[in-house]
N, C-alpha and C positions, 0 to 999 in steps of 0.2 A: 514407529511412525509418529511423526508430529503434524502436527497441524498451526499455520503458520498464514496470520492474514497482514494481508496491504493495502492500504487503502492512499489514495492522492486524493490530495485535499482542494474542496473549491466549496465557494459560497453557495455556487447557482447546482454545480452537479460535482460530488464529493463521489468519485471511485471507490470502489470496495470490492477485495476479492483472497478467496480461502483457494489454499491448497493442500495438501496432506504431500508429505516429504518422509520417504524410506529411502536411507542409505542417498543415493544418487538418484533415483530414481521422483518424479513430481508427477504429479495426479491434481490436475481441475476438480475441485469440488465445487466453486458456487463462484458468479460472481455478480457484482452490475451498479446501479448510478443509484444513489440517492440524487432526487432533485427537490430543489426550495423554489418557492413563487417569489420569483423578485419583485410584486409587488408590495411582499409581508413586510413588516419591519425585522430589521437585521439580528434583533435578540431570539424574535419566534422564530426565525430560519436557523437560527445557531440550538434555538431547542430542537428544533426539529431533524437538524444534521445530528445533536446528540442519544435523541430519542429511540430514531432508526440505527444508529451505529452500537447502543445499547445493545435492540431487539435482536441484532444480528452475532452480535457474541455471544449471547443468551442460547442462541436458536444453533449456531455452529461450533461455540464452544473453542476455538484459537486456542494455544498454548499461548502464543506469542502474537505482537504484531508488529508491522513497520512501515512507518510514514515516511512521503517522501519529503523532502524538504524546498521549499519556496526560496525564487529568486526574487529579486526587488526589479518593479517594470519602472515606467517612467511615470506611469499614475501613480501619484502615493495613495488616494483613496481606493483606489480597486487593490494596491497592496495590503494596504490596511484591514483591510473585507479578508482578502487571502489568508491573513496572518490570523484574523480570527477563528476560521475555519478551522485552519492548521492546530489552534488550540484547542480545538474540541477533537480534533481527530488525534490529538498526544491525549489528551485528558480522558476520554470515554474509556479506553481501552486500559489507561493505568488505572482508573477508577476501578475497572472490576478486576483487578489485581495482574492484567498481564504486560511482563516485562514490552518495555516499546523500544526499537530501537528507530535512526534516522537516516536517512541516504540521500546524498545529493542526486540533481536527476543526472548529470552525470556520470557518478558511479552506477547508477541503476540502468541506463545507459550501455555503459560496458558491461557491465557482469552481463546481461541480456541478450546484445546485439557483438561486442567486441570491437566498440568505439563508444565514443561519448558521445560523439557530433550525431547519432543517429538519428534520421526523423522519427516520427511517429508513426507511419505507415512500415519503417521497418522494425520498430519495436512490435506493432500487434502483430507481425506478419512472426517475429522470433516466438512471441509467447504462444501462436499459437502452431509453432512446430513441435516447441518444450511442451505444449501441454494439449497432446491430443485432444479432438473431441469438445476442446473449449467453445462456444461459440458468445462471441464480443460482438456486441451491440453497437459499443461506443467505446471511444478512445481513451474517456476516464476510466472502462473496469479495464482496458489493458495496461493501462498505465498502472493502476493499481494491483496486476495482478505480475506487472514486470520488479515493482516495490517486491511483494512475495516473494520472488525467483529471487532475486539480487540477495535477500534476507537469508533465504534457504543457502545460497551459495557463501554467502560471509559467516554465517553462525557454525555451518560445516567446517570451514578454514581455521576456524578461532576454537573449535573442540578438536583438529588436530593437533594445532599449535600450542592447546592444553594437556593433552595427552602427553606429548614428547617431554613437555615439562617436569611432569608427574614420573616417566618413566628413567630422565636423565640425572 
């Protein structure tokens, strides 16, 4: 059994969500939104996105984790804000030593729903088939917690594709 968090990254509400993965099989452990007061200044919301994301690998303990990766909108500053976010949600998690990996949405997307093009209403409605029991608040822990799945399914594919290796 591992344990294997995802978080989608935002300035104002940063997604975050644990699951525990045996074999095939996914388990809901925890999920939900960090939120920052967008009247704070943008360095104490980026402490504060760090803080929380800290407290919560401390508290749930991830082997791993996997962020989803930002597109560029037609605001460069709300991009820019984005992008800062995105760096404290790669940064926190290598900080306390776990491997990160990165996914477009996408691929998070398919691995999920089994298209790219999927909305968001059919993302949470998949995550919360794959993960009985889960109950999502909001769109960022299921986005963050479809980051998870995607991760559970690509890291599986990549330790059989290592095995075969090893065996050939």
């Amino acid at each position: 059994m591992i344990r294997l968090m995802g978080i989608d990254p935002g300035l104002r509400f940063m997604g975050w969500g644990m699951i525990d993965v045996e074999g095939n099989r996914l388990k809901h452990v925890a999920s939900g939104v960090i939120g920052t007061d967008g009247a704070e200044s943008v360095p104490l919301r980026l402490c504060e996105l760090h803080g929380a994301l800290q407290k919560l690998i401390r508290e749930y303990a991830p082997a791993e984790a996997a962020v989803e990766e930002t597109y560029v909108n037609r605001n460069g500053s709300s991009t820019l804000k984005l992008g800062y976010a995105r760096g404290v949600a790669l940064l926190t998690p290598a900080y306390e030593g776990l491997p990160v990996a990165e996914y477009g949405a996408m691929m998070v997307k398919k691995s999920v729903v089994g298209t790219g093009s999927a909305t968001k209403e059919q993302v949470t409605m998949m995550v919360k088939r794959l993960l009985p029991g889960a109950i999502i608040h909001r769109a960022d822990a299921s986005d963050a917690l479809a980051v998870a799945i995607c991760h559970a399914h690509h890291r599986a594919s990549a330790q059989h594709v290592a095995a075969g290796k090893r065996m050939a």
